[in-house]
C-alpha positions as CSV (number, residue, x, y, z in Angstrom):
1,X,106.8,110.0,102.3
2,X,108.3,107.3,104.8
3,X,107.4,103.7,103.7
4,X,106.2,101.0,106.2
5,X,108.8,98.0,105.6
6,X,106.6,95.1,106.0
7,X,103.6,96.8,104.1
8,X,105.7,97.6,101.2
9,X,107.3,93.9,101.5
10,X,104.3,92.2,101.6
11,X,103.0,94.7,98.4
12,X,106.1,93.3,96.8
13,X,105.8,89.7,97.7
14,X,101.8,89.4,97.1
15,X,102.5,91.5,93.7
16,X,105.8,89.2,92.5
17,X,102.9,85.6,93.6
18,X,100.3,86.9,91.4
19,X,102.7,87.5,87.9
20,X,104.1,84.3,89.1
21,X,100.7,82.3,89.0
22,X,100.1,84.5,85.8
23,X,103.0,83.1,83.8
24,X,102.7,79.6,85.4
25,X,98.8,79.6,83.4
26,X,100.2,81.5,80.6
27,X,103.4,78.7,80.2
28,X,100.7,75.5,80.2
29,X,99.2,77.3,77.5
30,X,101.4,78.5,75.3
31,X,104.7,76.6,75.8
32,X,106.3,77.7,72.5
33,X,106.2,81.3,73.3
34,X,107.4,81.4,76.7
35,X,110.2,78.7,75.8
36,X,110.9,81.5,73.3
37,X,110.9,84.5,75.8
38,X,112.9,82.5,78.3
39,X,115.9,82.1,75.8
40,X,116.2,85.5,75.1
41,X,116.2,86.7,78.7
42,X,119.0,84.2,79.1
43,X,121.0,85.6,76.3
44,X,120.0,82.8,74.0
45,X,120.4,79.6,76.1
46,X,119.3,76.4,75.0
47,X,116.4,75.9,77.0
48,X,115.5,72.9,75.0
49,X,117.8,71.4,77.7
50,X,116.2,72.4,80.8
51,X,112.5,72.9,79.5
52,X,110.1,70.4,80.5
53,X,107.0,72.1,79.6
54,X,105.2,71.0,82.5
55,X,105.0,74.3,85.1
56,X,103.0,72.3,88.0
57,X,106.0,70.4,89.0
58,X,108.1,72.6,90.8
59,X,105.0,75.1,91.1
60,X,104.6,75.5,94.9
61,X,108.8,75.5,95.3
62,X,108.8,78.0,92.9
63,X,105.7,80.3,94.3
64,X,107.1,80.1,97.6
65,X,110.6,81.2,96.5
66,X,109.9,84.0,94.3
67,X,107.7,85.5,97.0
68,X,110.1,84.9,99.8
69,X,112.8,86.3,97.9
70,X,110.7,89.4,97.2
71,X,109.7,90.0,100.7
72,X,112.7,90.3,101.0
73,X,114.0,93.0,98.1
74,X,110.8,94.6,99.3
75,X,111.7,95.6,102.8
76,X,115.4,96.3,102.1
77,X,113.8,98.5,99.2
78,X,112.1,100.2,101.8
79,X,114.7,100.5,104.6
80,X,117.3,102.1,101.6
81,X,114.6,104.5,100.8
82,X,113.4,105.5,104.2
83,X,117.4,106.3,104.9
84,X,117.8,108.5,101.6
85,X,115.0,110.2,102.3
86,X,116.3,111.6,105.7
């Protein structure tokens, strides 16, 4: 089954805004936790440094970002796999 590369890109990108807004919620309520989480996906960090426990600040920049950027791995996704498929 061939995939349509902007359908599967803007799956991707619509998909990668709603976990975004998901964590942003999660993050305001439970700082602690995600503070926590964050470390260990950064191999134990100090995000004491860098955390300001306040998600609305960079909010939009960050929304806009994450979905661009998946659009993007999105429609190569879909390009690589419509050529292996041939």
């Amino acid at each position: 089954m061939k995939h349509n590369l902007t359908a599967t890109a803007n799956a991707l990108a619509v998909t990668v805004g709603f976990i975004y807004v998901a964590c942003a919620l999660l993050v305001a309520v439970m700082p602690g936790f995600f503070r926590t989480i964050a470390a260990s996906w950064f191999h134990g960090w100090n995000m004491e440094v860098l955390w300001t426990g306040e998600p609305r600040g960079n909010f939009v920049l960050g929304l806009i970002s994450a979905m661009a950027g998946s659009w993007v791995v999105g429609y190569v996704f879909a390009w690589t796999y419509n050529k292996f498929i041939k």
